[in-house]
Each structure stands twice: as structure tokens, then as C-alpha cells.
C-alpha positions in Angstrom: 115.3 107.4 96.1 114.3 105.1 98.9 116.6 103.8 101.4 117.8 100.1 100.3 118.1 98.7 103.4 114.5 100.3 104.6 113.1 98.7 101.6 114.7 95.3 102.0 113.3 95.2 105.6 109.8 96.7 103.8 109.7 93.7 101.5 110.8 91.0 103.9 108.0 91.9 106.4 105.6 91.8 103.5 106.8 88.9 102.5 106.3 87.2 106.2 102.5 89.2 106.5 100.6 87.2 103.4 100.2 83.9 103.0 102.1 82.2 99.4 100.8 81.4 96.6 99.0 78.2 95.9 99.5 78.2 92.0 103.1 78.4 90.4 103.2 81.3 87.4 105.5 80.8 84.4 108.4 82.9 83.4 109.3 84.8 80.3 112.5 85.6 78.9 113.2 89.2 78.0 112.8 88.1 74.3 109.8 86.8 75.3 108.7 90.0 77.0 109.6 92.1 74.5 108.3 90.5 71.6 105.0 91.1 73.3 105.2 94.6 74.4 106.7 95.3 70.9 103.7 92.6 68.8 100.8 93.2 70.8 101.3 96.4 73.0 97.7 96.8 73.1 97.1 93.5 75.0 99.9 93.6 77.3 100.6 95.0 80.7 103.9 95.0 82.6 103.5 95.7 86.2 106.3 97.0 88.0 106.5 95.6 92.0 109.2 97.7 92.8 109.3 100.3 95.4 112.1 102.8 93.9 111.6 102.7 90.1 114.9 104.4 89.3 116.7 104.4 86.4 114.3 103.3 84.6 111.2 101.6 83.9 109.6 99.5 80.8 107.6 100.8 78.6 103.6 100.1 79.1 104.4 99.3 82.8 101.9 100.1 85.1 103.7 101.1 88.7 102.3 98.9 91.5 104.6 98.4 94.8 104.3 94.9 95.7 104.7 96.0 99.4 101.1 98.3 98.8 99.0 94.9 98.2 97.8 93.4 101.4 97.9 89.9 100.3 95.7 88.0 98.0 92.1 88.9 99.0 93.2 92.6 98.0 94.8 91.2 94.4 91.5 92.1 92.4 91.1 95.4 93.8 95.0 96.7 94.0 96.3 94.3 90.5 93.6 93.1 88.4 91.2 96.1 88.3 93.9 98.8 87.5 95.3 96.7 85.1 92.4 96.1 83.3 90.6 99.4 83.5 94.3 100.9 82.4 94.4 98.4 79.4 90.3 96.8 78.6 92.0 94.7 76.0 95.3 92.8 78.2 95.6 89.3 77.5 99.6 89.1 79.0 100.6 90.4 82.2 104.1 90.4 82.7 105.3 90.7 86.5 108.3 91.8 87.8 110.5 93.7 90.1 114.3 93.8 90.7 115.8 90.3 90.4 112.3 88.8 89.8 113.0 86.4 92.9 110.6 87.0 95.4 107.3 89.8 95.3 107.3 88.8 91.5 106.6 84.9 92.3 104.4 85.8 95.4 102.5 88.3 92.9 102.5 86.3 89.9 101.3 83.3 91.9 98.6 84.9 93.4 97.7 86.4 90.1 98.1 82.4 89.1 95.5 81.8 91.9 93.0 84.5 90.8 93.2 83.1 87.3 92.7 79.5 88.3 89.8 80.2 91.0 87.5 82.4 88.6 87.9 79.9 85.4 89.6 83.4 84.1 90.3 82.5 80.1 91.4 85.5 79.0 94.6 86.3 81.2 98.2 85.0 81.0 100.2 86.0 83.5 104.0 85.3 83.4 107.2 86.9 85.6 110.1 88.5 83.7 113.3 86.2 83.9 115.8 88.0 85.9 113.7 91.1 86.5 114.4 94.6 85.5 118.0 94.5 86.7 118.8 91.7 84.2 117.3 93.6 81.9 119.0 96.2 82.6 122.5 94.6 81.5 121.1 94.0 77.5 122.0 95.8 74.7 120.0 97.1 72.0 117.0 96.2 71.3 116.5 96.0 74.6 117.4 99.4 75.8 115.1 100.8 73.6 111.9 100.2 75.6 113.4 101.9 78.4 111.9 104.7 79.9 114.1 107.4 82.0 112.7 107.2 85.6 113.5 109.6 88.4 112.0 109.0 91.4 110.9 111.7 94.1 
């Protein structure tokens, strides 16, 4: 596992390097998130900011360090392609990292941006209330859509 204090500093200079977001992305509730990825797994992608992805990660996330994406202009190449050439079909893409506080917002946003700039129709993009370590804290059936992690 990564060191946390290497990682705070990773994501704090990242943070400083790209400019905000313009456009403010809505957030979801883990009841929210997991009725989708549970209703309509087929046209939903979770993307997963975080560095370290230990213990565990949602299920149908797609692993994509915030820290990797040099800012907005590289969104489409380093977000919106993978997604979509991982899932043709997503409608809902659900952001989040740890506490959902900071590279979810900047990514969401952008995401926001991206959405709002290219008259996108088919995309919803919304950050995961309290991030994977809320989720983290809620029983069944939450637990369930867990999958074991162990980083290298």
C-alpha cells in the first residue's frame, strides 16, 4: 500500500496544478448508488479516484487515480473514453474516492463541464455521498457489492 502521507501531498499538489471546475455535479446517496449498480448495472460506471484501493473496491468500478488526470483538457481521453469503451451503454457515472471531498468534486465537475460544453444527453454524472469510506461503515446490503482489493 501507498504511503498516506505521500499520497496526501500527491493529491494536494494535484489539486493546486489544474484549474476547478466551472460546473457543480450532484451527489448520490449510497442508496442511490446502489440501486443503480444493482437496477441497471449495464448502464452504470463507478470510477474509483483513489490512489491505494485497499480493502476494497465497488463492484463495476473502473480504477482511475484522480492524481493520473492532468486536468480537464486530458478528461476525455483519461475519463470519458475508458469509460465508455469499458461500458458502450453508461448512462450514470458515479465518482468517488475516499471521503468524496475533494478529487471527486474536481472530477465530477469537470466531468459536469464536459457534459455541459458538448450538449452531451446521454451522461449523468453524480459523486458518491461520503465516498467509499462511508460506505465502508454500512451493513448489509451494502457490503455485498464489495469486492476484496489488495493492492501491490
Amino acid at each position: 500500500p501507498l504511503n498516506m502521507s505521500t499520497v496526501a501531498e500527491l493529491i494536494e499538489k494535484w489539486l493546486e496544478e489544474y484549474p476547478a471546475e466551472k460546473a457543480e455535479a450532484s451527489y448520490s446517496t449510497p442508496e442511490e448508488v446502489l440501486d443503480l449498480i444493482n437496477k441497471s448495472p449495464e448502464t452504470t460506471t463507478v470510477v474509483d479516484l483513489r490512489n491505494d484501493r485497499e480493502p476494497s473496491v465497488l463492484k463495476t468500478s473502473v480504477h482511475i487515480p484522480a492524481t493520473g488526470i492532468a486536468g480537464y483538457d486530458d478528461l476525455k481521453a483519461r475519463v470519458i473514453d475508458v469509460v465508455t469503451e469499458q461500458k458502450p451503454e453508461v448512462k450514470n457515472i458515479v465518482i468517488h474516492c475516499n471521503s468524496s471531498r475533494k478529487r471527486a468534486v474536481r472530477v465530477a465537475g469537470w466531468i459536469q463541464d464536459y457534459i455541459n460544453e458538448n450538449d452531451v444527453k446521454d451522461y449523468k454524472v453524480t459523486i458518491l455521498k461520503g465516498g467509499i469510506a462511508g460506505w465502508f461503515n454500512l451493513d448489509e446490503p451494502y457490503q455485498k457489492v464489495l469486492i476484496p482489493v489488495k493492492d501491490e
